[in-house]
C-alpha positions in Angstrom: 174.8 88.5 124.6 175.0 88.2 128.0 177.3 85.9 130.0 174.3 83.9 131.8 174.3 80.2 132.8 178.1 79.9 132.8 177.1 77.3 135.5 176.0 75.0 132.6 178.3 76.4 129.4 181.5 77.1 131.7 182.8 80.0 129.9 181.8 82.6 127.2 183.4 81.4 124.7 181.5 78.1 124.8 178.2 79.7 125.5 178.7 82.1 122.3 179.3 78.5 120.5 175.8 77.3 121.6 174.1 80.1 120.5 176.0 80.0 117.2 174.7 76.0 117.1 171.2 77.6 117.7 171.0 79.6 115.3 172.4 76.9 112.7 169.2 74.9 113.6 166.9 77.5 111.9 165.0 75.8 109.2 165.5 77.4 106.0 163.1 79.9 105.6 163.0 80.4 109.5 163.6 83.7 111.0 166.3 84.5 113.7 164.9 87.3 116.5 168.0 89.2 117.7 168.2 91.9 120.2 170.2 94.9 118.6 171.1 96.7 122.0 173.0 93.7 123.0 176.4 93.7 120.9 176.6 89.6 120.9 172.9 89.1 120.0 173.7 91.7 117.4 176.9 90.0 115.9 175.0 86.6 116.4 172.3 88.3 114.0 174.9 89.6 111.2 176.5 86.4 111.0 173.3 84.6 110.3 172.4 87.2 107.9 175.6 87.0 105.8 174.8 83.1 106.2 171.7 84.4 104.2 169.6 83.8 106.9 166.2 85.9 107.8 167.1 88.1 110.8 164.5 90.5 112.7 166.5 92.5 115.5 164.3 94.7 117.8 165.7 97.4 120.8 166.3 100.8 121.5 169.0 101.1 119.1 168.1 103.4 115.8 169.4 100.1 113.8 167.3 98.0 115.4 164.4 96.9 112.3 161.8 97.1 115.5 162.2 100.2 117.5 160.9 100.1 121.0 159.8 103.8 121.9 158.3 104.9 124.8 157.6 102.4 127.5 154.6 102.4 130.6 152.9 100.8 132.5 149.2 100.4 132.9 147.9 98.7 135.9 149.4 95.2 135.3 149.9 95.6 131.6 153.4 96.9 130.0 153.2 98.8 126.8 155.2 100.3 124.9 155.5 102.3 121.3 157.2 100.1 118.0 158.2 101.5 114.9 158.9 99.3 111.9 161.9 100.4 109.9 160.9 102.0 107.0 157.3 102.9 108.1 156.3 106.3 109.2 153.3 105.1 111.9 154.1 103.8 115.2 151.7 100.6 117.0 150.8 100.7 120.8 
């Protein structure tokens, strides 16, 4: 998680307290969408899971349940190749 809008949270640690308030919002049932490359996003995302929240965490990283692949761009479009954990096909 980066540091961003410290101009409105003041420092980290309260910033990492709103996102933790965030996520406590989630309707039961609701699903919290992490980023796995980013170590706070990714620490956000355990918590809520051993909260027994739903968690789907996508990236670059190999634990990431959404794998983004190979990236490009095609005219003004951006595309890139996802793999599901657990599936052996790949979606464009």
């Amino acid at each position: 998680m980066r540091d961003d809008h410290l101009d409105f949270y003041g420092t980290s640690q309260r910033l990492h307290q709103a996102y933790l308030e965030f996520a406590g919002t989630i309707a039961p049932g609701g699903l919290l969408v992490a980023c796995a490359d980013d170590a706070g996003s990714a620490a956000l995302a355990e918590r809520h899971a051993a909260s027994g929240g739903r968690v789907l965490t996508y990236g670059r990283s190999e634990t990431a349940d959404l794998v983004v692949g190979e990236e490009w761009a095609e005219g003004f479009q951006q595309r890139a190749t996802l793999r599901l954990q657990g599936s052996t096909s790949t979606s464009r």
